[in-house]
Structures are given as structure tokens and as C-alpha cells.
PyMOL Python script that loads the backbone (N, CA, C, O; Angstrom):
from pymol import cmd

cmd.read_pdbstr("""\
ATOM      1  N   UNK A   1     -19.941  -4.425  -6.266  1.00  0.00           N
ATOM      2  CA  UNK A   1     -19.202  -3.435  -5.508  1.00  0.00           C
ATOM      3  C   UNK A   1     -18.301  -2.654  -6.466  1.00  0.00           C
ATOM      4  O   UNK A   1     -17.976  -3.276  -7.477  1.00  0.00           O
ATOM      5  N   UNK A   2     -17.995  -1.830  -6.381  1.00  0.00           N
ATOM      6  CA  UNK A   2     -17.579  -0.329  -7.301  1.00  0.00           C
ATOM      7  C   UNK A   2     -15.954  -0.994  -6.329  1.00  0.00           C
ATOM      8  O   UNK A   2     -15.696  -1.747  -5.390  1.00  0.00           O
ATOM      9  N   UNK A   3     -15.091   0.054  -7.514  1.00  0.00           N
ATOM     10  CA  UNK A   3     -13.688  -0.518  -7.305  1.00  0.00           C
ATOM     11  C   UNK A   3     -13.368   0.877  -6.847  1.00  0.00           C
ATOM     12  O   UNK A   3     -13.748   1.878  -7.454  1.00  0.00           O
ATOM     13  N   UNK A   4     -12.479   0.899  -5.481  1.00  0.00           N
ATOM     14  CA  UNK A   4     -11.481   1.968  -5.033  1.00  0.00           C
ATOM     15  C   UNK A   4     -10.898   2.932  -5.954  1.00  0.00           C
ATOM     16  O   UNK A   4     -10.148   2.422  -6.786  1.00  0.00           O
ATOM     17  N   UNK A   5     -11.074   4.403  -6.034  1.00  0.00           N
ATOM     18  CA  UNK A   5     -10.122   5.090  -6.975  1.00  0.00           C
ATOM     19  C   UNK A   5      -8.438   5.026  -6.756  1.00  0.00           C
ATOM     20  O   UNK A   5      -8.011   4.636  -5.670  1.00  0.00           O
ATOM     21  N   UNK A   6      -7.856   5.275  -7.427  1.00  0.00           N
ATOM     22  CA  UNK A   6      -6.801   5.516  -6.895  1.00  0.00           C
ATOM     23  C   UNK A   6      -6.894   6.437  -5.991  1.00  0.00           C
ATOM     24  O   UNK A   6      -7.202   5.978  -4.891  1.00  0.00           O
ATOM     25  N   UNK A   7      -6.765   7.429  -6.022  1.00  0.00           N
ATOM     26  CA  UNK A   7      -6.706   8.464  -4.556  1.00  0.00           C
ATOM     27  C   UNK A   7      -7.516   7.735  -2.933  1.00  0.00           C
ATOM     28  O   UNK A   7      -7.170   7.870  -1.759  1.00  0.00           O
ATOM     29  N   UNK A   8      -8.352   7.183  -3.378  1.00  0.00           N
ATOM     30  CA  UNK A   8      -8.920   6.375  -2.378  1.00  0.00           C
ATOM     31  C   UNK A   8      -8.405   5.417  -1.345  1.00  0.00           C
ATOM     32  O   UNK A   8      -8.449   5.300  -0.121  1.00  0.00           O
ATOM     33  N   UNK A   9      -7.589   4.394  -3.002  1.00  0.00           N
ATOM     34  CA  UNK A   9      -6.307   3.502  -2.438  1.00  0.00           C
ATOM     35  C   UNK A   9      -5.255   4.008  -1.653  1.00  0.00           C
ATOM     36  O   UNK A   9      -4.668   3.515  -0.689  1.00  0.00           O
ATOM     37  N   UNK A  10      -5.096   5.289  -2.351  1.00  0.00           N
ATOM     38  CA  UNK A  10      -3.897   5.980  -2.220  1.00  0.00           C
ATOM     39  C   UNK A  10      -3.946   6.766  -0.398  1.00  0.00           C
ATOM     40  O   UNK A  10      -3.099   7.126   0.420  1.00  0.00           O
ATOM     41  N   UNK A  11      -5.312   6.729  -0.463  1.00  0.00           N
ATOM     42  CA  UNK A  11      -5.382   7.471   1.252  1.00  0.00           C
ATOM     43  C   UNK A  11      -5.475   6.508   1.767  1.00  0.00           C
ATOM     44  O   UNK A  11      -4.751   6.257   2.730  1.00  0.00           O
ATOM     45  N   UNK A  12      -6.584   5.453   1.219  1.00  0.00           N
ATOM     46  CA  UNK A  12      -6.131   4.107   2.802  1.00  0.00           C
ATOM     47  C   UNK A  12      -4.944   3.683   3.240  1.00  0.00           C
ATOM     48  O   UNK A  12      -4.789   3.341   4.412  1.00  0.00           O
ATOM     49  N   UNK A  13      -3.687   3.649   2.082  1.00  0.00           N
ATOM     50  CA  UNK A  13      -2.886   2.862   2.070  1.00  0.00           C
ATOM     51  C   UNK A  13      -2.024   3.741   3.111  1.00  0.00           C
ATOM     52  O   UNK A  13      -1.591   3.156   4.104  1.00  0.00           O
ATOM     53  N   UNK A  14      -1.743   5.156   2.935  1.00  0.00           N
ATOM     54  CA  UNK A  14      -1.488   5.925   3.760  1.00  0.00           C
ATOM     55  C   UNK A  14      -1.789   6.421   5.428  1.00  0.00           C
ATOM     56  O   UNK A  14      -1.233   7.159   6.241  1.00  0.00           O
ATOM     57  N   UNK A  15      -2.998   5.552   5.396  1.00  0.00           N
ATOM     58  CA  UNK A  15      -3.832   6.033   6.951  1.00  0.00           C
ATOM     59  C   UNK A  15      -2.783   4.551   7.828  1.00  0.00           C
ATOM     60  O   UNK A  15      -2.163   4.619   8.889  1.00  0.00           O
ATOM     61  N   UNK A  16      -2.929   3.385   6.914  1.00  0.00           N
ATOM     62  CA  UNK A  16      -2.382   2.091   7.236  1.00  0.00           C
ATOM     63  C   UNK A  16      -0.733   2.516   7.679  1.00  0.00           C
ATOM     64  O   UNK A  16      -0.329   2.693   8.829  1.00  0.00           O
ATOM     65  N   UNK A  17      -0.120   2.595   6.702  1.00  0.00           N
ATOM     66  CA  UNK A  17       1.156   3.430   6.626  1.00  0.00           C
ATOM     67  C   UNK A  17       2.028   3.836   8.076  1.00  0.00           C
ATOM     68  O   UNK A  17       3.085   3.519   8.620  1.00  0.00           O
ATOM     69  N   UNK A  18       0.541   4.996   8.384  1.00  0.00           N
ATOM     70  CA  UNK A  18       1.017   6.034   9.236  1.00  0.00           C
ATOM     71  C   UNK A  18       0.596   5.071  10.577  1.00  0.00           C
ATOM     72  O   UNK A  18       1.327   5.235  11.554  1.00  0.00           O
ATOM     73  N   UNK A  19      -0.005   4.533  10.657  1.00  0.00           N
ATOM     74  CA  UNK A  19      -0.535   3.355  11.721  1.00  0.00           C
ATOM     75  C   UNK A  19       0.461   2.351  12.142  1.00  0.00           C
ATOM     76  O   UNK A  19       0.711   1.940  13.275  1.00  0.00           O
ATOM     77  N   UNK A  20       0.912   2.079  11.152  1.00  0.00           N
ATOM     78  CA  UNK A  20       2.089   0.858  11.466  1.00  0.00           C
ATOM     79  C   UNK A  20       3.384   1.433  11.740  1.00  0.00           C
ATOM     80  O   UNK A  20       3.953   1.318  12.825  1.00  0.00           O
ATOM     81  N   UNK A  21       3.906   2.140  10.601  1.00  0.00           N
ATOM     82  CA  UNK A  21       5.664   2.584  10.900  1.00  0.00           C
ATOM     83  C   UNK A  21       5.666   4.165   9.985  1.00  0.00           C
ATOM     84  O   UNK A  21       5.564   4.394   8.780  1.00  0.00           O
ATOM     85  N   UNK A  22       5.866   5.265  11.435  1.00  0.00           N
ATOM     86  CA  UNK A  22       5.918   6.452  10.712  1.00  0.00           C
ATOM     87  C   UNK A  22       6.780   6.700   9.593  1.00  0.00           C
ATOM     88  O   UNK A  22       6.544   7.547   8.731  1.00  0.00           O
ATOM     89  N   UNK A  23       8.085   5.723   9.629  1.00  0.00           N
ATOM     90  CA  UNK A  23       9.060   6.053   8.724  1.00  0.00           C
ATOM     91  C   UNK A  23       8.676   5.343   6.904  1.00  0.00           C
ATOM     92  O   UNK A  23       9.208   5.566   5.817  1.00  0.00           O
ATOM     93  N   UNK A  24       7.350   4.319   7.387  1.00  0.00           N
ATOM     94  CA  UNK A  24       6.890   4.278   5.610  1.00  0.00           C
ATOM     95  C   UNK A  24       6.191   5.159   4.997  1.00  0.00           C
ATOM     96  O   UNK A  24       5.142   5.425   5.583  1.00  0.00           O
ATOM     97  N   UNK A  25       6.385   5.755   3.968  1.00  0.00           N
ATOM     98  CA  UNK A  25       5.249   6.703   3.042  1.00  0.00           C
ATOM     99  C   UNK A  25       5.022   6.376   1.618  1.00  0.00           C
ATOM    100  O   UNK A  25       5.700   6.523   0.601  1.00  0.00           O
ATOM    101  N   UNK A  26       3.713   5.828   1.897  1.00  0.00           N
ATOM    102  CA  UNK A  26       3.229   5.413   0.655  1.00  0.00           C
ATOM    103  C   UNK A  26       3.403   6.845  -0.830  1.00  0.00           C
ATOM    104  O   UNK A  26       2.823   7.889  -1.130  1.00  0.00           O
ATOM    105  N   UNK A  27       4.349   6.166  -1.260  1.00  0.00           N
ATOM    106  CA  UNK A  27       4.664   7.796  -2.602  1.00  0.00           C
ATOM    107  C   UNK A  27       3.410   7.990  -3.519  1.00  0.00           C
ATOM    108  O   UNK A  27       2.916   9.100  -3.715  1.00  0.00           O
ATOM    109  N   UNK A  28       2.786   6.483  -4.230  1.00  0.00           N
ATOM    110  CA  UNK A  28       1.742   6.274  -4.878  1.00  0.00           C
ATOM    111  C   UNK A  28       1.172   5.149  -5.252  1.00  0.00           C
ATOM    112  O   UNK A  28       1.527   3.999  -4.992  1.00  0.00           O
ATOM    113  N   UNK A  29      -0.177   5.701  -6.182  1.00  0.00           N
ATOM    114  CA  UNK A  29      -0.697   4.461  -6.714  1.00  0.00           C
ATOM    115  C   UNK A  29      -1.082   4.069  -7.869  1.00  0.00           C
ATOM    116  O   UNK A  29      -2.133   4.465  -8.373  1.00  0.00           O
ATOM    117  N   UNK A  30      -0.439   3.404  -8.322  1.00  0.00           N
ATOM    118  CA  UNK A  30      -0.556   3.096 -10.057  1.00  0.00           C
ATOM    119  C   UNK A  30      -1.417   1.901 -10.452  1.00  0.00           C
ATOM    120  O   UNK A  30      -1.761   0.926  -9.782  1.00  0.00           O
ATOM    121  N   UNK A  31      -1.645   2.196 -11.576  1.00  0.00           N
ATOM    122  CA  UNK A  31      -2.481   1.102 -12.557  1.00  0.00           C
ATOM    123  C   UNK A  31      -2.069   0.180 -12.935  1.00  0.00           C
ATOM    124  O   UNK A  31      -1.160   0.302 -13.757  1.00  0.00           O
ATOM    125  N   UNK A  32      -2.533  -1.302 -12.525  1.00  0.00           N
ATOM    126  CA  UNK A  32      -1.847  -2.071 -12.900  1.00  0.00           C
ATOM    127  C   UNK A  32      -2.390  -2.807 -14.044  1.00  0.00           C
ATOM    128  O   UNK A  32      -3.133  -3.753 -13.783  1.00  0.00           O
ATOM    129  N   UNK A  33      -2.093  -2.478 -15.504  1.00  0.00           N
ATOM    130  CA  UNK A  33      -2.414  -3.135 -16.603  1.00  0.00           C
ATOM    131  C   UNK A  33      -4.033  -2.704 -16.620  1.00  0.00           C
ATOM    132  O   UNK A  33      -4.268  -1.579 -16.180  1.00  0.00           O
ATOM    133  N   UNK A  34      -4.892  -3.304 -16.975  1.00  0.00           N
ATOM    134  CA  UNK A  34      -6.387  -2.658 -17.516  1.00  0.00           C
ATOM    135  C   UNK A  34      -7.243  -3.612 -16.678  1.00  0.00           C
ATOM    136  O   UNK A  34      -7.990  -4.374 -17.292  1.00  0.00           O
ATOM    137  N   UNK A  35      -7.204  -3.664 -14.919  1.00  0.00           N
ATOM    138  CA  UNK A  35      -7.479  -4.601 -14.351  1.00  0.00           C
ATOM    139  C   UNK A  35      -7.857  -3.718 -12.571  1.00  0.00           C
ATOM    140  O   UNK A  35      -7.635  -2.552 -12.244  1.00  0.00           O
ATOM    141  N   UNK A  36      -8.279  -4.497 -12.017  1.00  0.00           N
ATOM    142  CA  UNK A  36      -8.762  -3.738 -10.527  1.00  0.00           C
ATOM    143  C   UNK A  36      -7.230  -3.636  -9.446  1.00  0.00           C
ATOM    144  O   UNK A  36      -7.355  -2.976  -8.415  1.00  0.00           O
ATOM    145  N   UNK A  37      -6.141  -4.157  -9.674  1.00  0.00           N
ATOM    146  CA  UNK A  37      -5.000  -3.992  -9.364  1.00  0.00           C
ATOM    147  C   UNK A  37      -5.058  -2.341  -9.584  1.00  0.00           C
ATOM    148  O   UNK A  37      -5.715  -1.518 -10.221  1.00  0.00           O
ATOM    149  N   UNK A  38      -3.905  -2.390  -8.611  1.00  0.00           N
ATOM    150  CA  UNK A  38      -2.938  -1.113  -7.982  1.00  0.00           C
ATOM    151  C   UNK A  38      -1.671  -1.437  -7.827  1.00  0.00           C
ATOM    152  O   UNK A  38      -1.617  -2.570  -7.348  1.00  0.00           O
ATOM    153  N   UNK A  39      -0.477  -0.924  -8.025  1.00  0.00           N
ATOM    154  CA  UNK A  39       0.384  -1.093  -7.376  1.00  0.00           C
ATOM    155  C   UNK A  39       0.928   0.719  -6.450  1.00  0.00           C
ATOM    156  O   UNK A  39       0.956   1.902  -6.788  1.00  0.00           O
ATOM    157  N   UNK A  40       1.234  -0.017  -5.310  1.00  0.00           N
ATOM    158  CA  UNK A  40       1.508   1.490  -4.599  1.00  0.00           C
ATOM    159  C   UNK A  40       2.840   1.252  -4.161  1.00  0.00           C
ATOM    160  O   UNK A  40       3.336   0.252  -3.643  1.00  0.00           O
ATOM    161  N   UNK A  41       3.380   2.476  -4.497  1.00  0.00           N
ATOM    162  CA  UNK A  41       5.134   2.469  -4.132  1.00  0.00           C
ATOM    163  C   UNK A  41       5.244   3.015  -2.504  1.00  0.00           C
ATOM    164  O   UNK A  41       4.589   3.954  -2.051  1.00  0.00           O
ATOM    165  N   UNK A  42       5.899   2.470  -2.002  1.00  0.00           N
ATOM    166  CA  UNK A  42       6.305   2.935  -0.735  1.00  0.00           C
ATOM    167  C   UNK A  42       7.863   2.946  -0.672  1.00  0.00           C
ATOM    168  O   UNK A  42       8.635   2.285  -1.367  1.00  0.00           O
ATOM    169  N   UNK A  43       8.139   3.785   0.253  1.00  0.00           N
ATOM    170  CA  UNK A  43       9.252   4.208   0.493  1.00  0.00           C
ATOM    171  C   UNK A  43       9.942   4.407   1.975  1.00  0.00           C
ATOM    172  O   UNK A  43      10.110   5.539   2.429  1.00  0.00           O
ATOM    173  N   UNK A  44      10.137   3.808   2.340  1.00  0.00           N
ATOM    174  CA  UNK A  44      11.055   3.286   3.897  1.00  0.00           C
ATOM    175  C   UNK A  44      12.038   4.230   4.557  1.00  0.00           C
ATOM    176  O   UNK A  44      12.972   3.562   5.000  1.00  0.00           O
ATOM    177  N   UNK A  45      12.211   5.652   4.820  1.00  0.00           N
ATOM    178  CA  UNK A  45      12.868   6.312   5.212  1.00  0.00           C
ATOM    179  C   UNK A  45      13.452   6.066   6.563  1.00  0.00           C
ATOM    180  O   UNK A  45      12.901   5.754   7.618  1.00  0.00           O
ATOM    181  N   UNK A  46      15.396   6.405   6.110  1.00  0.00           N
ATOM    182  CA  UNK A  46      16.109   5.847   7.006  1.00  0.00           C
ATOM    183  C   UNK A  46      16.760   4.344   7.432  1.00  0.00           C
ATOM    184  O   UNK A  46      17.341   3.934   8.437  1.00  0.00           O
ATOM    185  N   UNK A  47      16.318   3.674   6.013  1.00  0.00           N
ATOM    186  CA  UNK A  47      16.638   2.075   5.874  1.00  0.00           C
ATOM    187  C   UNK A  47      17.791   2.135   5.634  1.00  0.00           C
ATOM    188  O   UNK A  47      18.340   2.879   4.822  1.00  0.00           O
ATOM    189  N   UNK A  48      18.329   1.243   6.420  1.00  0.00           N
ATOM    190  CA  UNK A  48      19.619   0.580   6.261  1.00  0.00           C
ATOM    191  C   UNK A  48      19.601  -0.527   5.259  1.00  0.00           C
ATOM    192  O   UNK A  48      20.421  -0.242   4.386  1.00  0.00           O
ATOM    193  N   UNK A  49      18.985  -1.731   4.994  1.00  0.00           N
ATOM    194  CA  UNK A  49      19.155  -2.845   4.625  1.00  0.00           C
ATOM    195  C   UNK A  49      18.011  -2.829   3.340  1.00  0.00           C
ATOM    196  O   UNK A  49      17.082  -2.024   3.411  1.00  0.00           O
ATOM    197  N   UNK A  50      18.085  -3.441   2.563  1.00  0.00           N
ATOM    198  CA  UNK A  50      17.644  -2.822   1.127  1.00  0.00           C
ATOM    199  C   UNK A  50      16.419  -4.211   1.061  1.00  0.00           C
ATOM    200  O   UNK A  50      16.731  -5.334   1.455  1.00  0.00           O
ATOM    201  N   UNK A  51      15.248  -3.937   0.589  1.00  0.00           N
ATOM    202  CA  UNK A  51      14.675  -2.645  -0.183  1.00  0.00           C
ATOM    203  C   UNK A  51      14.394  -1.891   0.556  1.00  0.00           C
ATOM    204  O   UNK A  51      14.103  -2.107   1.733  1.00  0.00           O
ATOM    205  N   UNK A  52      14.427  -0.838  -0.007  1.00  0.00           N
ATOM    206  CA  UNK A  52      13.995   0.425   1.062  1.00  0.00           C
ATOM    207  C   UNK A  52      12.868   1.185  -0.054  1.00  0.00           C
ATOM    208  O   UNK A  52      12.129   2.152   0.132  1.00  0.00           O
ATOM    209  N   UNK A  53      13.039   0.457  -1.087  1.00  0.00           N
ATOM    210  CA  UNK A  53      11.513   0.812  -1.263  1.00  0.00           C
ATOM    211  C   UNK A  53      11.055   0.187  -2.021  1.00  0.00           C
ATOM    212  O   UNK A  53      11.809  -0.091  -2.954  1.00  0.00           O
ATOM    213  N   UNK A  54       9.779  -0.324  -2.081  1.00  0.00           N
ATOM    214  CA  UNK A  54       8.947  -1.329  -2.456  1.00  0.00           C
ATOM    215  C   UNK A  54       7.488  -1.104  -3.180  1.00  0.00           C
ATOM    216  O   UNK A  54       6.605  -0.268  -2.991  1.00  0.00           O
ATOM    217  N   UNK A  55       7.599  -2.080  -3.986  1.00  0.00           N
ATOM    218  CA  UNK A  55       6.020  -1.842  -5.128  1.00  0.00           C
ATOM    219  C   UNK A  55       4.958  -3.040  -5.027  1.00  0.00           C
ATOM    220  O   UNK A  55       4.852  -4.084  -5.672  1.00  0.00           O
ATOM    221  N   UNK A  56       4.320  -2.572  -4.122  1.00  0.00           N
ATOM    222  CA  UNK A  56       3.416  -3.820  -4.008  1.00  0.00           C
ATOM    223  C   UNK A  56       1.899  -3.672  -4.579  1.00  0.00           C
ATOM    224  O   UNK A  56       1.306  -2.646  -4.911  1.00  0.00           O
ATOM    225  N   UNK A  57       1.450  -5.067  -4.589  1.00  0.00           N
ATOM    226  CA  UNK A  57       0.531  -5.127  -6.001  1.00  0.00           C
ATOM    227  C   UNK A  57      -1.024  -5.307  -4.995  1.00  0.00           C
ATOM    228  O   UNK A  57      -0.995  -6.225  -4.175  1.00  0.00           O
ATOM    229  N   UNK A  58      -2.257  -4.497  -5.066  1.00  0.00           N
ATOM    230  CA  UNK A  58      -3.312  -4.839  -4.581  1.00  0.00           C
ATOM    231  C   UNK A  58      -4.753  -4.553  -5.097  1.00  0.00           C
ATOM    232  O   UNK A  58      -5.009  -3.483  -5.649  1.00  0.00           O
ATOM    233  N   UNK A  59      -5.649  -5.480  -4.918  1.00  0.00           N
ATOM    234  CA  UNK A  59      -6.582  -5.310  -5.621  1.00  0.00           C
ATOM    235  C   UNK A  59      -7.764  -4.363  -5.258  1.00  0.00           C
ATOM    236  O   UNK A  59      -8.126  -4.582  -4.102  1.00  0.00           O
ATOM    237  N   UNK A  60      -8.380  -3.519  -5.782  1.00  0.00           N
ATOM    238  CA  UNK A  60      -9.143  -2.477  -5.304  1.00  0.00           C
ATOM    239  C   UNK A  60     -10.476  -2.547  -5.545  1.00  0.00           C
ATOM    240  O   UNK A  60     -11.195  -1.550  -5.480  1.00  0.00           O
ATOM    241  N   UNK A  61     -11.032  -4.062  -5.927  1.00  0.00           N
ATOM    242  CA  UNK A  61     -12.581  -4.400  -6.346  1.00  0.00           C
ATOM    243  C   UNK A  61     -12.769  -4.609  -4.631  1.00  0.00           C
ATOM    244  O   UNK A  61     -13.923  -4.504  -4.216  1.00  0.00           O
ATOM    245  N   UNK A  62     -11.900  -4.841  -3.831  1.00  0.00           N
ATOM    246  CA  UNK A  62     -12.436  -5.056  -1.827  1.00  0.00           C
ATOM    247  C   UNK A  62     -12.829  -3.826  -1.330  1.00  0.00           C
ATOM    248  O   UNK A  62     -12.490  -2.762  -1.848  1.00  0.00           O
ATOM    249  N   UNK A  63     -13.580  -3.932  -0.275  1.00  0.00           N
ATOM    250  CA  UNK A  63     -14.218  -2.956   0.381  1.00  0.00           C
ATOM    251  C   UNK A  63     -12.813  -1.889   0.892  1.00  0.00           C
ATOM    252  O   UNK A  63     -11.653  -2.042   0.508  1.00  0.00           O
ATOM    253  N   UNK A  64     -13.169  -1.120   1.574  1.00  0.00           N
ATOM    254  CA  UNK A  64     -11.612   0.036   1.874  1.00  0.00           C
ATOM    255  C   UNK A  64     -11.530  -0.667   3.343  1.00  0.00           C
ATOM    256  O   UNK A  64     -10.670  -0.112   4.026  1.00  0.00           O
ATOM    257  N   UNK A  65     -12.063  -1.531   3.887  1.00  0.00           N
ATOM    258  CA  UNK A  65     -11.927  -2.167   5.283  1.00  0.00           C
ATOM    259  C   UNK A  65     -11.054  -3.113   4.773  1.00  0.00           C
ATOM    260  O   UNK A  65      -9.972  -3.127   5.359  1.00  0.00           O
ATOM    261  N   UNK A  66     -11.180  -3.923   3.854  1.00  0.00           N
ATOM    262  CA  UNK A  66     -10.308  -5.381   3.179  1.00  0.00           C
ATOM    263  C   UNK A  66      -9.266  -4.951   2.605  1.00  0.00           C
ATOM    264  O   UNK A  66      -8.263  -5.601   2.901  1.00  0.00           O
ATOM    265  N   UNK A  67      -9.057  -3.872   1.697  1.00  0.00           N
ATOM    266  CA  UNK A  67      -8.271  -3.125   1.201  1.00  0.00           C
ATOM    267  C   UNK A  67      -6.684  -3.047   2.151  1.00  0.00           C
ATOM    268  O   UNK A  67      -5.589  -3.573   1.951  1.00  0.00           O
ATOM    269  N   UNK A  68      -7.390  -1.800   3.619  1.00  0.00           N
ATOM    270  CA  UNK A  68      -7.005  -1.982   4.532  1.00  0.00           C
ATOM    271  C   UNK A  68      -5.875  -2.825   5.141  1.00  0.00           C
ATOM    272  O   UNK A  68      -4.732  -2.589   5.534  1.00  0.00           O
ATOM    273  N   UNK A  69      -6.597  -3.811   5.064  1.00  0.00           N
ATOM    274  CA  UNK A  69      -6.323  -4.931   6.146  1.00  0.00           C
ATOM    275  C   UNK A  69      -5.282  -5.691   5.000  1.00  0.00           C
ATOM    276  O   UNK A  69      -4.200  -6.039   5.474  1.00  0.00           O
ATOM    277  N   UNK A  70      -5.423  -5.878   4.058  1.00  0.00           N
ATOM    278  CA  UNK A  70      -4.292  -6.287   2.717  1.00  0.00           C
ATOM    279  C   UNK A  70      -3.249  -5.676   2.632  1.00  0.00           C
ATOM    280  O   UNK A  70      -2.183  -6.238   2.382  1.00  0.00           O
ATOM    281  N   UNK A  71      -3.383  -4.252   2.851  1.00  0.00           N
ATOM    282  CA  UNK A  71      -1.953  -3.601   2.981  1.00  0.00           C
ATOM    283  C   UNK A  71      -0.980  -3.694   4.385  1.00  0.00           C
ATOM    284  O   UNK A  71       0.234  -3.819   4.548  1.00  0.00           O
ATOM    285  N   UNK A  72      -2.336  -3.548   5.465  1.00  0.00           N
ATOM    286  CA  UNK A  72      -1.766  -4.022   6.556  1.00  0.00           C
ATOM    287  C   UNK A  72      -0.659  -5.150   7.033  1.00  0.00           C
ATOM    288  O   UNK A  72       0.353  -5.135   7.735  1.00  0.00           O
ATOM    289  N   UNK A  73      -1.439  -6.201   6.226  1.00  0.00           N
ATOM    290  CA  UNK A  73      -0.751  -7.325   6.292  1.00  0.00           C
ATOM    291  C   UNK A  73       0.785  -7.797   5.493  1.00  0.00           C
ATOM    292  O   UNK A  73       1.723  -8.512   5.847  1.00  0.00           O
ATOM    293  N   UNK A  74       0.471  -6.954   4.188  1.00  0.00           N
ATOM    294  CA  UNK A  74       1.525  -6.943   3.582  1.00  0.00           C
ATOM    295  C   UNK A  74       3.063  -6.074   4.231  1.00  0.00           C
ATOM    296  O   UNK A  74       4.235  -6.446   4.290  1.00  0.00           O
ATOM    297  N   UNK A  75       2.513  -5.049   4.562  1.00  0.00           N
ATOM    298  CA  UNK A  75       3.715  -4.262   5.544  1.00  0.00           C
ATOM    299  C   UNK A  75       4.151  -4.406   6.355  1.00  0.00           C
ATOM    300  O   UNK A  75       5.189  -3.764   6.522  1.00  0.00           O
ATOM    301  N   UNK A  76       3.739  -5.256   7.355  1.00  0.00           N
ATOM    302  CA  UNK A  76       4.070  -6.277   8.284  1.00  0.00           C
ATOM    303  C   UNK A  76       5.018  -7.536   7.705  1.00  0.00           C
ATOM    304  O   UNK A  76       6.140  -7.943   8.005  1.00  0.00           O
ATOM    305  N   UNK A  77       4.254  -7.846   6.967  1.00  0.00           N
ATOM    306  CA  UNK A  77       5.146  -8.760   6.246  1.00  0.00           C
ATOM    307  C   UNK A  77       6.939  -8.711   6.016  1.00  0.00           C
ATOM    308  O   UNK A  77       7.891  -9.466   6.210  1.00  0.00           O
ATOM    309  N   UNK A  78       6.654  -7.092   5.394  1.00  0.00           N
ATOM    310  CA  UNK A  78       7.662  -6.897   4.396  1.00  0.00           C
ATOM    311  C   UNK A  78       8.672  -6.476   5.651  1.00  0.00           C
ATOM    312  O   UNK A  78       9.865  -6.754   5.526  1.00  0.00           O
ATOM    313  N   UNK A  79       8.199  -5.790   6.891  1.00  0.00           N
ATOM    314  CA  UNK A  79       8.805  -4.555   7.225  1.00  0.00           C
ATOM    315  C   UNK A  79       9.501  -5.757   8.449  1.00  0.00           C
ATOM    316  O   UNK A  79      10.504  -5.322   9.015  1.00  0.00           O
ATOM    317  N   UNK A  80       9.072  -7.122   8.857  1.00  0.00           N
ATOM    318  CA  UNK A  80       9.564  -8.363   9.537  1.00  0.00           C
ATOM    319  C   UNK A  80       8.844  -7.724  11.007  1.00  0.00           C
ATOM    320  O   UNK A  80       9.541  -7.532  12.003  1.00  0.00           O
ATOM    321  N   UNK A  81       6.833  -7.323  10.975  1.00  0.00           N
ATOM    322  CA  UNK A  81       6.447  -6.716  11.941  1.00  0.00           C
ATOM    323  C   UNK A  81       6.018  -8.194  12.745  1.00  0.00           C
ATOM    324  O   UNK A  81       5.529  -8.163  13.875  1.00  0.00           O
TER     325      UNK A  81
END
""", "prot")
cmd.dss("prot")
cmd.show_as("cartoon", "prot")
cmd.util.cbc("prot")
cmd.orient("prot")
């Protein structure tokens, strides 16, 4: 399986994003070291209680359905969904 581009990452992570909490926006998606990692910055508009913005780390060798569902889970996580 072929690995997610960034822009790829960068739109799923955003479709997820806009799905869960309008006030997160994924800013971007970076390279993590010389490896199928991403890290994508998000940014929490209107947070009171800190972090309000966050760099989380994901791997982009998964399908954009698993991908998905990884960020999903993580933002939930983070956001106490």
C-alpha cells in the first residue's frame, strides 16, 4: 500500500476536524524524520485551558479510512470527547 501524501493527510485530517469540533483546525502536516509518520498541528480556537494547540504524531502507510479513524480517535481523546 502506497503511503498518504501530505496534502492527503492534510485533507483527511481536516474533513475529521470539521466533523468532530468546528472550533479545531488542523494548521498542518509535517514530516516526521525519514519515516511514514506525520505530525499535524492543530489548533483549538477559543480555548480556555491549555493546550490549545497540539502536535500529534500519525502514520500514513494506513488506508485514508484508518488514517481517518486514528485521528478521529485521537481528538476525542485529546478534546475529553
Amino acid at each position: 500500500m502506497s503511503l498518504l501524501s501530505f496534502s492527503e493527510a492534510l485533507e483527511a485530517a481536516r474533513e475529521v476536524a470539521a466533523a468532530e469540533n468546528p472550533s479545531v483546525e488542523v494548521i498542518a502536516a509535517t514530516p516526521q524524520g525519514h519515516s511514514s509518520a506525520t505530525e499535524l498541528i492543530i489548533n483549538i480556537s477559543g480555548c480556555h485551558v491549555e493546550p490549545c494547540r497540539l502536535v500529534l504524531t500519525f502514520d500514513r502507510s494506513a488506508s485514508r479510512e484508518v488514517f481517518m479513524e486514528a485521528v478521529t480517535q485521537s481528538l476525542r481523546t485529546h478534546l475529553g470527547a
